[in-house]
LOFI-603112 format. One record per atom (N, C-alpha, C): residue number from 1; atom name; x, y, z. Coordinates in Angstrom, 1 decimal. Layout:
! LOFI-603112
[loza NUM, CA, [X, Y, Z]] ...
***
This chain:
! LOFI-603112
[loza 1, N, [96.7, 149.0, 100.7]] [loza 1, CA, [96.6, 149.4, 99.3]] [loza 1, C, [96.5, 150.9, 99.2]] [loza 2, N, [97.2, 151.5, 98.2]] [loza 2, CA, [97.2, 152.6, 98.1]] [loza 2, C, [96.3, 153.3, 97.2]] [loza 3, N, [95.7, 154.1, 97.3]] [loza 3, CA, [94.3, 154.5, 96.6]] [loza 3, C, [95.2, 155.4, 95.4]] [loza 4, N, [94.3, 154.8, 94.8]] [loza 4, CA, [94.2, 154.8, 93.0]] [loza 4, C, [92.6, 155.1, 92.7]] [loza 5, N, [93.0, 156.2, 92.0]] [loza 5, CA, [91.3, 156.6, 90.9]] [loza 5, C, [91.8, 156.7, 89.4]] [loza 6, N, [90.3, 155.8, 89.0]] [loza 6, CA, [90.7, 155.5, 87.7]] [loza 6, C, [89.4, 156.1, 86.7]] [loza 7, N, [89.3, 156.2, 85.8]] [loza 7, CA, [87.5, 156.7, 85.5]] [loza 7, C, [87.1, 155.2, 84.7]] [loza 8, N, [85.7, 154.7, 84.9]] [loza 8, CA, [85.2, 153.7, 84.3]] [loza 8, C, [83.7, 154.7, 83.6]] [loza 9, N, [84.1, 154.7, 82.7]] [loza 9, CA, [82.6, 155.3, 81.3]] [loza 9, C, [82.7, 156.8, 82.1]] [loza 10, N, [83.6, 157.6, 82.2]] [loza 10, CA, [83.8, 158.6, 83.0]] [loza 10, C, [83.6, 158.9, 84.5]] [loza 11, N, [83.2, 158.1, 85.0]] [loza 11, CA, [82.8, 158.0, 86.8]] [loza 11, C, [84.2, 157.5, 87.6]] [loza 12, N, [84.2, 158.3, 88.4]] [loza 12, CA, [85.2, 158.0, 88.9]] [loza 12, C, [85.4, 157.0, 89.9]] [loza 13, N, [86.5, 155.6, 89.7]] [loza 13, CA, [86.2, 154.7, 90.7]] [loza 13, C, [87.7, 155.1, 91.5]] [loza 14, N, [87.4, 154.2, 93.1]] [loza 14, CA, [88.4, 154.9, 94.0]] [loza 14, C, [89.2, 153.2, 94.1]] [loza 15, N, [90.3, 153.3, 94.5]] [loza 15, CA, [90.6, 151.3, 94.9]] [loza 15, C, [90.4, 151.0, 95.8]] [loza 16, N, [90.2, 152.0, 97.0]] [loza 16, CA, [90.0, 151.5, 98.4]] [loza 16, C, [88.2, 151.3, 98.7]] [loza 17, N, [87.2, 151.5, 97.7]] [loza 17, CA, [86.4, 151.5, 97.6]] [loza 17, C, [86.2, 149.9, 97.3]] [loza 18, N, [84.7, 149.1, 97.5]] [loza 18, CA, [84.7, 147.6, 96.9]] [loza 18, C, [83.8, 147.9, 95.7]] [loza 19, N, [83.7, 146.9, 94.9]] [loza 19, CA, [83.0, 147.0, 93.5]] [loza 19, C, [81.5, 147.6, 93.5]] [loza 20, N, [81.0, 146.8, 94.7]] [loza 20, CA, [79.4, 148.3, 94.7]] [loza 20, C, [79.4, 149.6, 94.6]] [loza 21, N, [80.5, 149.7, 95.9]] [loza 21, CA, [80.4, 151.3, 96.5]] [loza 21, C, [81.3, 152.2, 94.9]] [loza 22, N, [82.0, 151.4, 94.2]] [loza 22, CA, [82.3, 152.4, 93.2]] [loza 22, C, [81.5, 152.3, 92.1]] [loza 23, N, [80.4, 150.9, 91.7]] [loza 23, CA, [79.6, 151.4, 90.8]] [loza 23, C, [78.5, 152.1, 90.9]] [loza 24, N, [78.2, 152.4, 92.3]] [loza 24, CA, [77.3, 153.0, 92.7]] [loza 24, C, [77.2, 154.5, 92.5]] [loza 25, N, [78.9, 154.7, 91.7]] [loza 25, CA, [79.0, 156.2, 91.8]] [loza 25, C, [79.0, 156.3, 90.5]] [loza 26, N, [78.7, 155.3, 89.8]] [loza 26, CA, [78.8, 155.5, 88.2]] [loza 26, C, [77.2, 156.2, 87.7]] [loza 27, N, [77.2, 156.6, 86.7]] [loza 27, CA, [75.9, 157.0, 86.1]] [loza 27, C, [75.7, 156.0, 84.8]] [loza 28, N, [76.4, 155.6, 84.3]] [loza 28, CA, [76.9, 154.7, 83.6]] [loza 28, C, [76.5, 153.5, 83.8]] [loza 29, N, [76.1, 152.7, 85.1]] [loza 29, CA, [76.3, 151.4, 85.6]] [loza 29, C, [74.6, 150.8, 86.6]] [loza 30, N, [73.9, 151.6, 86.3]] [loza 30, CA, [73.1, 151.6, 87.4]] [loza 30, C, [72.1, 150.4, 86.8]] [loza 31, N, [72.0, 150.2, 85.1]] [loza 31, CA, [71.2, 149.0, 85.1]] [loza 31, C, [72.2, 147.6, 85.4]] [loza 32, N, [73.5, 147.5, 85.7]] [loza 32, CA, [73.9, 146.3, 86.1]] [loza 32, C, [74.1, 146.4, 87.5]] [loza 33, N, [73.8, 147.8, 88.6]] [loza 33, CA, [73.7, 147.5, 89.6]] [loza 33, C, [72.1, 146.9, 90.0]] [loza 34, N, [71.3, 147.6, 89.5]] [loza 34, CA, [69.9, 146.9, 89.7]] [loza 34, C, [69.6, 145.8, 89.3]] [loza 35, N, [70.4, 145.2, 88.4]] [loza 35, CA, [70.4, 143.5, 88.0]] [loza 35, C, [71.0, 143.0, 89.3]] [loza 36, N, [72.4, 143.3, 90.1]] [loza 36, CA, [72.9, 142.8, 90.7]] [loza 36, C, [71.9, 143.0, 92.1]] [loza 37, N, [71.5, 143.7, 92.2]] [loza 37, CA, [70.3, 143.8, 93.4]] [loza 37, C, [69.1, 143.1, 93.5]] [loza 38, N, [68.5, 143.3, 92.1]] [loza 38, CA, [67.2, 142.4, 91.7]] [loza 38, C, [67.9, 140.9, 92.1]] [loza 39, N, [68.9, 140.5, 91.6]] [loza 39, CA, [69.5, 139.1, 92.1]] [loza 39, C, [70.4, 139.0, 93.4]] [loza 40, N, [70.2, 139.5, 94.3]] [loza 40, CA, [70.4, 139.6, 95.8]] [loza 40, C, [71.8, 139.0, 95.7]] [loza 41, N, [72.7, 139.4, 94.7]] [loza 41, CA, [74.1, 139.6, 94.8]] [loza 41, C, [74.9, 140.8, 95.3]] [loza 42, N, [74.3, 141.8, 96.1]] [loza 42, CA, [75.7, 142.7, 96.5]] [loza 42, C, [76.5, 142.2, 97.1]] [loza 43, N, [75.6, 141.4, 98.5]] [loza 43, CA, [77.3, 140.6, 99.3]] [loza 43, C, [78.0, 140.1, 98.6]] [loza 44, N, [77.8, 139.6, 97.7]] [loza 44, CA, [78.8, 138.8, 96.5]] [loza 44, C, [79.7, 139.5, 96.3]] [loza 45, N, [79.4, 141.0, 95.5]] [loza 45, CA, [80.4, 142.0, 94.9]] [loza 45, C, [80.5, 142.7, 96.0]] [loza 46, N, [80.1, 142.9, 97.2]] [loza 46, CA, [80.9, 143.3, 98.2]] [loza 46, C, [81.9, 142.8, 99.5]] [loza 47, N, [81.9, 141.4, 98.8]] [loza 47, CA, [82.8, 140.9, 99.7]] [loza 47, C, [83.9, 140.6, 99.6]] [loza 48, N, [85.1, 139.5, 100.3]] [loza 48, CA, [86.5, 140.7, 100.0]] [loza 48, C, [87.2, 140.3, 98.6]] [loza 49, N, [86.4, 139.2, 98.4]] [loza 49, CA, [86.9, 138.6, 96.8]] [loza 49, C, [88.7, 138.2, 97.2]] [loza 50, N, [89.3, 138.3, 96.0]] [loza 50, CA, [88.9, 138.9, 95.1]] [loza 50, C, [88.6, 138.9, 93.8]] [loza 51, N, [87.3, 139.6, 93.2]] [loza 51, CA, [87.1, 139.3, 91.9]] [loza 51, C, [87.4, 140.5, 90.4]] [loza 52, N, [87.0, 139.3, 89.6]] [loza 52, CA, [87.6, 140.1, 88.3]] [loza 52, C, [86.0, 140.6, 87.5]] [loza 53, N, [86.0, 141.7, 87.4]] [loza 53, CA, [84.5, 142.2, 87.1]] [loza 53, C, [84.5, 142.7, 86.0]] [loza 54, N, [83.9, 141.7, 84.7]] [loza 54, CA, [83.7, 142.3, 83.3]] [loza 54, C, [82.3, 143.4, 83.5]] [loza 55, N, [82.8, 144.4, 83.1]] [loza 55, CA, [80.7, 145.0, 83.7]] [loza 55, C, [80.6, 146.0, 82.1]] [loza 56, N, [79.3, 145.2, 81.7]] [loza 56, CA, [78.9, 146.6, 80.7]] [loza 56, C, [78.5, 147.6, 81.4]] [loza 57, N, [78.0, 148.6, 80.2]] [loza 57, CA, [77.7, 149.8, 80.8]] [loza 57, C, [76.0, 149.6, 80.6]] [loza 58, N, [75.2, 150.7, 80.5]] [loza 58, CA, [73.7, 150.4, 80.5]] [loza 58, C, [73.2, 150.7, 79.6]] [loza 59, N, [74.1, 151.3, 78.3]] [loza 59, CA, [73.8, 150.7, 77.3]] [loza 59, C, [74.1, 149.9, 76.3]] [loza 60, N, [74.6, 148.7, 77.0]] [loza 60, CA, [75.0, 147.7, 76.6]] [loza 60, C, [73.6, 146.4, 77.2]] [loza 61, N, [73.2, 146.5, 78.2]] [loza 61, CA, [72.1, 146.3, 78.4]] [loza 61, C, [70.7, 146.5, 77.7]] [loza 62, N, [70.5, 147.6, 77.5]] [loza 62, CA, [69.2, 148.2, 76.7]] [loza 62, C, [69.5, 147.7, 74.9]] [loza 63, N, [70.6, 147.3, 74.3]] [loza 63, CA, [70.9, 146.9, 73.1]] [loza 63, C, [70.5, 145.2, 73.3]] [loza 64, N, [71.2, 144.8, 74.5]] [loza 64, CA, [71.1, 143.6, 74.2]] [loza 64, C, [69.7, 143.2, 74.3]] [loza 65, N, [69.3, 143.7, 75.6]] [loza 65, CA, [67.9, 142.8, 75.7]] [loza 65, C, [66.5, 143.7, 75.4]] [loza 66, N, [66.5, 145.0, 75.7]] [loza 66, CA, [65.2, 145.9, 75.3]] [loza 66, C, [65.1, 146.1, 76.2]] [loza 67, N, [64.3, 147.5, 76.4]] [loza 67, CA, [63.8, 147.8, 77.6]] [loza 67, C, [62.9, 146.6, 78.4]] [loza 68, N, [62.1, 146.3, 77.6]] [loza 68, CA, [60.8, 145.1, 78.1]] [loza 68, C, [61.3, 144.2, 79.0]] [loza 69, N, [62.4, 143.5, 77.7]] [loza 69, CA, [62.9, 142.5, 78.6]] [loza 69, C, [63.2, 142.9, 79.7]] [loza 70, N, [64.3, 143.5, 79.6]] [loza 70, CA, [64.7, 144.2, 81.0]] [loza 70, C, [63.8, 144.3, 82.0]] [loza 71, N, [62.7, 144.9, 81.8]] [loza 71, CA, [61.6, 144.9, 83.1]] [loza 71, C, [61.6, 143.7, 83.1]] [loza 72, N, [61.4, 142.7, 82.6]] [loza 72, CA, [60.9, 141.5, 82.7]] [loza 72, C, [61.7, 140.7, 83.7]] [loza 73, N, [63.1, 140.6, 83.2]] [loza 73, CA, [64.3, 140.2, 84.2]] [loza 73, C, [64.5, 140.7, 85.4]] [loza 74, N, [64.2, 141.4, 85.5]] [loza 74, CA, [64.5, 142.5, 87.3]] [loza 74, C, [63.5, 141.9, 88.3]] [loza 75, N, [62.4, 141.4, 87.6]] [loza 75, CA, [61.1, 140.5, 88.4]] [loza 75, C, [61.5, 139.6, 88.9]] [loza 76, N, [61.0, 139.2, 90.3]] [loza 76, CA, [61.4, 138.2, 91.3]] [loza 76, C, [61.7, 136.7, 91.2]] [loza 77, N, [60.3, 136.8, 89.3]] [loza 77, CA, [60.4, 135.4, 88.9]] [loza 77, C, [61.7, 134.9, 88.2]] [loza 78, N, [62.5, 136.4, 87.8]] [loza 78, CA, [63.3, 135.7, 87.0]] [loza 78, C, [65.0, 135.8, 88.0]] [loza 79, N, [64.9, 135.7, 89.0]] [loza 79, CA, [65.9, 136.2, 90.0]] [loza 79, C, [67.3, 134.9, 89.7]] [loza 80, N, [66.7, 133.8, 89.3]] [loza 80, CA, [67.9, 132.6, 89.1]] [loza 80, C, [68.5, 133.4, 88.2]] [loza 81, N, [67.7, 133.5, 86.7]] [loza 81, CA, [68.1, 133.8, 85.7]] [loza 81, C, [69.1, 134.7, 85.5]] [loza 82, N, [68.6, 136.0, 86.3]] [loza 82, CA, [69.6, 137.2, 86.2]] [loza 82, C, [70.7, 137.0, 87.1]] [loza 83, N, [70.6, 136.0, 88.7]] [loza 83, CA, [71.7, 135.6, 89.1]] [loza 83, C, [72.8, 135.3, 87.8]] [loza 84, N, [72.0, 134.3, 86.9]] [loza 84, CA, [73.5, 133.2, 86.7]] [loza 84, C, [73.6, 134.4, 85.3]] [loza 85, N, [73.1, 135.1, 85.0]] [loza 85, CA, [73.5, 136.3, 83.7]] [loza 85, C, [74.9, 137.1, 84.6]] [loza 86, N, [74.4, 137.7, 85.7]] [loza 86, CA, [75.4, 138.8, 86.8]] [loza 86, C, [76.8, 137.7, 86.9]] [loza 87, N, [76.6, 136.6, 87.3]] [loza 87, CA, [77.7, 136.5, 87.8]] [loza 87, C, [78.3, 135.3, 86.8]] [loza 88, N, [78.1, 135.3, 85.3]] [loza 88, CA, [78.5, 134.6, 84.6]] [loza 88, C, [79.7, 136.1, 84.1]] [loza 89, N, [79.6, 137.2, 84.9]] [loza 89, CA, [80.5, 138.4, 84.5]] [loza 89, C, [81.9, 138.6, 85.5]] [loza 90, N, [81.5, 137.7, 85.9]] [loza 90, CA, [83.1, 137.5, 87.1]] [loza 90, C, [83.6, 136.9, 87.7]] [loza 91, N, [84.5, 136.8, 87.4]] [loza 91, CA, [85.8, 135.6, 87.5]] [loza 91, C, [86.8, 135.6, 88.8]] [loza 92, N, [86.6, 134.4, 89.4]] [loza 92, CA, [87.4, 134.6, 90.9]] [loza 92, C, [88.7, 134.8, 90.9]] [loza 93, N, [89.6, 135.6, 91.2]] [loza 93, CA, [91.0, 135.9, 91.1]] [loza 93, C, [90.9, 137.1, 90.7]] [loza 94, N, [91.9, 138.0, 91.0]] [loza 94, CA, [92.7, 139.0, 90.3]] [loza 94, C, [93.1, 139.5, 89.1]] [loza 95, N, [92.6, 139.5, 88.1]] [loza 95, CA, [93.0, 139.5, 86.4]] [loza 95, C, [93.4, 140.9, 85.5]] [loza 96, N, [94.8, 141.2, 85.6]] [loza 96, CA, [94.6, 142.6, 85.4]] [loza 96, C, [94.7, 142.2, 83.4]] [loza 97, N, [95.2, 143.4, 82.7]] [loza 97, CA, [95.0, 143.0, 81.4]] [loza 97, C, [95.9, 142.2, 81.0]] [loza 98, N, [97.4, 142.4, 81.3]] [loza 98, CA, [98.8, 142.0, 81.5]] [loza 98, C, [98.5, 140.5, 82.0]] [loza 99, N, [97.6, 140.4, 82.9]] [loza 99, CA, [97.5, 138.5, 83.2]] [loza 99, C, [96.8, 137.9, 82.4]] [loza 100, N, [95.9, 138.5, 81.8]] [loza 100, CA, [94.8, 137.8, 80.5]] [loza 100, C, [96.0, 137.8, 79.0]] [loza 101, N, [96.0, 138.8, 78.6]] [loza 101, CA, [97.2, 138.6, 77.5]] [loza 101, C, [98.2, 137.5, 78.0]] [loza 102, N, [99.2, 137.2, 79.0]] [loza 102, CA, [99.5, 136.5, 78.9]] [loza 102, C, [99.0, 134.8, 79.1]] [loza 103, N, [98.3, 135.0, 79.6]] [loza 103, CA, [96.9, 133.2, 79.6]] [loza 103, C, [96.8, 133.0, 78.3]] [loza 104, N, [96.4, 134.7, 77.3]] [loza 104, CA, [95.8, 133.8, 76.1]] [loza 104, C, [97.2, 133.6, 75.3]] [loza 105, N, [98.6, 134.5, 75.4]] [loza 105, CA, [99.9, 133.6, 74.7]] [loza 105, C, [100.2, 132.5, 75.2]] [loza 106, N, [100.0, 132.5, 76.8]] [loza 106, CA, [100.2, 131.2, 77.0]] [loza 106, C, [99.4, 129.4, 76.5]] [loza 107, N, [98.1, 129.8, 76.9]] [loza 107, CA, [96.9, 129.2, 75.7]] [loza 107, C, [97.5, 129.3, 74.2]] [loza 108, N, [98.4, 129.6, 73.5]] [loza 108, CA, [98.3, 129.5, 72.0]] [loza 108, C, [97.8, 130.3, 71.1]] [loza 109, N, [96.9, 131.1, 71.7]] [loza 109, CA, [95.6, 132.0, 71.3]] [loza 109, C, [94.6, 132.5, 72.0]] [loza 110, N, [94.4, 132.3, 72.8]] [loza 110, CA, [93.2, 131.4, 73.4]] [loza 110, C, [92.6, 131.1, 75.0]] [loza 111, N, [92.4, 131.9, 76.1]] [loza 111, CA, [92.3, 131.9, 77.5]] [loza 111, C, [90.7, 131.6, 78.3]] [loza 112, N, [90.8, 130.5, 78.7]] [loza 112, CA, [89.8, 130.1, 78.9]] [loza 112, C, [89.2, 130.4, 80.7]] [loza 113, N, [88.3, 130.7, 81.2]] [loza 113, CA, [88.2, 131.4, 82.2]] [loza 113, C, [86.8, 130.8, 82.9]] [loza 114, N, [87.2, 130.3, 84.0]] [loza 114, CA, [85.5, 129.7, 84.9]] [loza 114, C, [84.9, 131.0, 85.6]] [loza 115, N, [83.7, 131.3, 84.9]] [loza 115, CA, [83.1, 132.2, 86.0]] [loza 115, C, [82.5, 132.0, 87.5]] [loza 116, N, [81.9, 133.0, 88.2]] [loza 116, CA, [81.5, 133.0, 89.4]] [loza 116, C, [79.4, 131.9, 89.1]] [loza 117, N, [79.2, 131.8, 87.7]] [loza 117, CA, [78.0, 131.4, 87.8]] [loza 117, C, [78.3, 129.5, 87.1]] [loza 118, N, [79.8, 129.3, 87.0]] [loza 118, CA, [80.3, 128.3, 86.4]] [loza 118, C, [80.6, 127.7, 85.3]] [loza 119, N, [80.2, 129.5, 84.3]] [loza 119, CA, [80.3, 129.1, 83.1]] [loza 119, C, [81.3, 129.4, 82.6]] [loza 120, N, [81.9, 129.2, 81.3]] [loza 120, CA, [83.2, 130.0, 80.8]] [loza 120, C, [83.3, 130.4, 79.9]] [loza 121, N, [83.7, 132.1, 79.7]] [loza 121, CA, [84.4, 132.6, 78.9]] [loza 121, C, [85.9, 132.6, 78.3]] [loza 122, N, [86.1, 132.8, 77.2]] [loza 122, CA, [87.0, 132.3, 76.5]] [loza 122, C, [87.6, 133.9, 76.3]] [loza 123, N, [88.9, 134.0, 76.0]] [loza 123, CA, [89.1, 135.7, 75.3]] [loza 123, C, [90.6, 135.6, 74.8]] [loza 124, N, [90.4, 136.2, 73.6]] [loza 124, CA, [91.7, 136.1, 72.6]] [loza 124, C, [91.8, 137.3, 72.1]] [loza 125, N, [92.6, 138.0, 71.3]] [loza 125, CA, [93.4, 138.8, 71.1]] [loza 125, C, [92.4, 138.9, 69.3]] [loza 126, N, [92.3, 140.3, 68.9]] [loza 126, CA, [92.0, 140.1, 67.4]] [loza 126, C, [92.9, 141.0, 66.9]] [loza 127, N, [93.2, 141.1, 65.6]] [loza 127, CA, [93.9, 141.7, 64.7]] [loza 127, C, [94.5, 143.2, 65.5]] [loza 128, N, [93.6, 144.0, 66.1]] [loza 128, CA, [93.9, 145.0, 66.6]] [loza 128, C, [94.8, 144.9, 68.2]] [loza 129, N, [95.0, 143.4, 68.3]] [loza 129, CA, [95.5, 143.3, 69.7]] [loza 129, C, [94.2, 143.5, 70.7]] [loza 130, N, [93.1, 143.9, 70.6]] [loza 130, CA, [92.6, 144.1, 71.6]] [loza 130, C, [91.6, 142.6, 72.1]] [loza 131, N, [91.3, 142.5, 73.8]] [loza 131, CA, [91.2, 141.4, 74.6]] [loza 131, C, [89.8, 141.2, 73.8]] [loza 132, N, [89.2, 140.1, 73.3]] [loza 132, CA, [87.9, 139.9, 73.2]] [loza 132, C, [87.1, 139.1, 74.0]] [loza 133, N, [86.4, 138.6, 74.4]] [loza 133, CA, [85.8, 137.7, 75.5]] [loza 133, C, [84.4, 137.2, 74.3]] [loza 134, N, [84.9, 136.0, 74.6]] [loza 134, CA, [83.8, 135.0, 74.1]] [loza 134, C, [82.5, 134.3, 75.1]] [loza 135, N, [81.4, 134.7, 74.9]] [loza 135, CA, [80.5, 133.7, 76.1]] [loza 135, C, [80.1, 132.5, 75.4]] [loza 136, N, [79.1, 131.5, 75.8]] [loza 136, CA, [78.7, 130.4, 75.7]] [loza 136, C, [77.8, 130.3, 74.6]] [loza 137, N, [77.0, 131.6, 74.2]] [loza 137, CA, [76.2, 131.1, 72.9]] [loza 137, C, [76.5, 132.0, 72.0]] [loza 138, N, [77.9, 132.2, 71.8]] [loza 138, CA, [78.5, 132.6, 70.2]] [loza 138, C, [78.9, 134.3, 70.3]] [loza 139, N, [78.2, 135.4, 71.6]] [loza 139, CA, [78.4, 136.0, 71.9]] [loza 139, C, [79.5, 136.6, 71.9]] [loza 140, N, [80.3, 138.0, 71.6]] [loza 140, CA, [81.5, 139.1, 72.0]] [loza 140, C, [81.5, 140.2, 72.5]] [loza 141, N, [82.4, 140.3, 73.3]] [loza 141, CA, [82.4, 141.5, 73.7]] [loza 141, C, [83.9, 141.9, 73.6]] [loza 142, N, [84.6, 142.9, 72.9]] [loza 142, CA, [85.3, 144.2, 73.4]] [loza 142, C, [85.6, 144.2, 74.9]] [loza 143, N, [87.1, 144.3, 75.7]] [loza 143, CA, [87.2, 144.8, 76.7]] [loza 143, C, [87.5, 146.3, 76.3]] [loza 144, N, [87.1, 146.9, 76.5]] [loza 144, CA, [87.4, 148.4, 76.3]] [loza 144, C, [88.2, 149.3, 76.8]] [loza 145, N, [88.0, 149.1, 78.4]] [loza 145, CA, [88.8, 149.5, 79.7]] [loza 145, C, [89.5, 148.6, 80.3]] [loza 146, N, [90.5, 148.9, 81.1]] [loza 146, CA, [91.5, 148.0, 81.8]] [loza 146, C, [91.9, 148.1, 83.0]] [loza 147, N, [92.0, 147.4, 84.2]] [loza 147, CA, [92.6, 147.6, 85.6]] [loza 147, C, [91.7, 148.7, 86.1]] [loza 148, N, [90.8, 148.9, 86.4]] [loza 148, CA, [90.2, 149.5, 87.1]] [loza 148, C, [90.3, 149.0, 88.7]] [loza 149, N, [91.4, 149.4, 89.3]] [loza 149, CA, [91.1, 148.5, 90.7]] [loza 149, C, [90.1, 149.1, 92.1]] [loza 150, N, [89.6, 147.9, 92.8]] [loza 150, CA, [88.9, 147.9, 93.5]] [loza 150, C, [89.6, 147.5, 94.7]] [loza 151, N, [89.0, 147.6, 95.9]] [loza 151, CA, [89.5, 146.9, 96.9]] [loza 151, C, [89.2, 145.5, 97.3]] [loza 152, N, [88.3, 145.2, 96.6]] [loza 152, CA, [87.9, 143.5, 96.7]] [loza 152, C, [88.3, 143.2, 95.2]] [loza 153, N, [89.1, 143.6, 94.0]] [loza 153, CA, [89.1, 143.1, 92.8]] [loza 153, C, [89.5, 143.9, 92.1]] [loza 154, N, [89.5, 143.6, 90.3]] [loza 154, CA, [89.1, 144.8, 89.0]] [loza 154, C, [88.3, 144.8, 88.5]] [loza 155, N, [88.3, 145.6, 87.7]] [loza 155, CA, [86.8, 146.1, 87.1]] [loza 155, C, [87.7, 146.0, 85.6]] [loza 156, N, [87.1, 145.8, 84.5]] [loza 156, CA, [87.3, 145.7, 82.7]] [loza 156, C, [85.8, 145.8, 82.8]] [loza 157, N, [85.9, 147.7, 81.8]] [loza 157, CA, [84.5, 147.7, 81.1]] [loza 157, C, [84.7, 147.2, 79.5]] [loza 158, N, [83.4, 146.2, 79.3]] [loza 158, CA, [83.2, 145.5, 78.2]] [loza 158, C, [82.6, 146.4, 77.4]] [loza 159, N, [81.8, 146.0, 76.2]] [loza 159, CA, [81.3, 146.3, 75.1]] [loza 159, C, [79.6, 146.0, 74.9]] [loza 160, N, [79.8, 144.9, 75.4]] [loza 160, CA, [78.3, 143.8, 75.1]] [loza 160, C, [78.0, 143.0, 76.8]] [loza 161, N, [77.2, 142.9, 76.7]] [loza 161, CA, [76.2, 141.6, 77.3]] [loza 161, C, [77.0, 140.3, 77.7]] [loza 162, N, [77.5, 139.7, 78.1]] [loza 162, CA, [77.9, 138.2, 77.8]] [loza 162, C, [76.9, 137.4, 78.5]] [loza 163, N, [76.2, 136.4, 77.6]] [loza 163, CA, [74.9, 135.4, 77.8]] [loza 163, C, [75.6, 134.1, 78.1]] [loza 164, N, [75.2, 133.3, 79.4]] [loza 164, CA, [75.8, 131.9, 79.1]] [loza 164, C, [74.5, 131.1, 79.1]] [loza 165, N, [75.5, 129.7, 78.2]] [loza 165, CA, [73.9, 129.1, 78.5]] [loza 165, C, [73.2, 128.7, 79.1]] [loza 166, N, [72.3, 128.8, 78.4]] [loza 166, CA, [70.9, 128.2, 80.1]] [loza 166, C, [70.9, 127.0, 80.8]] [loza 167, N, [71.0, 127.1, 82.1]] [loza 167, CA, [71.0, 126.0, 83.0]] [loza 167, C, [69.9, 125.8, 83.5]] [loza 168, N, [69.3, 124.3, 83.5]] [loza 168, CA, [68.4, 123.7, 83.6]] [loza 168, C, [68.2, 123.7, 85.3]] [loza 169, N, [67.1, 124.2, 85.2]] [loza 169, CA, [66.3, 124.0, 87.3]] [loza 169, C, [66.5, 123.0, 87.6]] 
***
C-alpha cells in the first residue's frame, strides 16, 4: 500500500499507519480513543481488519452524553456498555464512500449495514446527496469526511454519536 495522508478534524492520518496509531495523533479523537481503551478494544482497531470506522469527534461525544455521563461510562462497571457503543461504530469490510452510495442506489434508497457489536445501521442519501447513517434508536449522523485510509481499514468522520439498542446481559 502506498502511503496516503489525509487530514481527519485536521490531524493528520497516514495509511500505512492502523486506526489507533493514527487516532492517536488526532487532538480531535482522544474521547473515542479512551472509550475504546476504557473497553479493552485497541486489539480490535489494531488488528488487520479490515474495518470501516465511523468515528465522531469529541465533541460529538460531550453533546451527546455530558461530561458526567461520560465519566460514568469510562468506569469499569460500564465496560460492556461502552464495548457494544465503540463498536456498534464499525463495520467489517472495506467501505469507501463510492461503495456506500452505491449499496444505498442499489437498496432503492436505503443501505443497510451489520456492525462489529451486531447491530445495524442503515444510511441513505438526503436532499443534499450527503451519506446519513441511521442507528437503532431513531438516531443521525452526517458523514462529513470520506476515505480516510488506514492500513487495517477507513475511517468516515461522522457528525453525532450513533446509540444501538440496548442488549440484554
Amino acid at each position: 500500500m502506498k502511503n496516503e495522508q489525509r487530514l481527519l478534524d485536521g490531524a493528520k492520518m497516514n495509511s500505512i499507519m492502523d486506526i489507533v496509531e493514527n487516532l492517536t495523533s488526532s487532538k480531535s479523537h482522544t474521547l473515542f480513543l479512551e472509550c475504546l481503551r476504557s473497553a479493552s478494544l485497541v486489539g480490535t482497531f489494531k488488528s488487520r481488519g479490515p474495518l470501516t470506522l465511523f468515528v465522531p469527534n469529541d465533541s460529538a461525544f460531550v453533546e451527546k452524553f455530558g461530561q458526567a455521563r461520560l465519566d460514568s461510562l469510562l468506569k469499569p462497571a460500564h465496560k460492556y456498555e461502552l464495548s457494544n457503543i465503540i463498536t456498534y461504530h464499525a463495520v467489517p469490510g472495506r467501505f469507501n464512500a463510492k461503495d456506500i452510495a452505491k449499496q444505498i442506489k442499489d437498496g432503492k434508497g436505503e443501505a443497510s449495514f451489520v456492525t462489529l457489536s451486531g447491530g445495524k445501521i442503515i444510511a441513505r442519501l438526503d436532499s443534499n446527496r450527503n451519506i446519513v447513517l441511521y442507528d437503532e434508536t431513531g438516531g443521525q449522523s452526517v458523514v462529513a469526511q470520506f476515505d480516510v485510509l488506514q492500513n487495517n481499514g477507513i475511517l468516515h468522520g461522522i457528525t453525532n454519536v450513533l446509540i444501538p439498542k440496548e442488549k440484554a446481559l
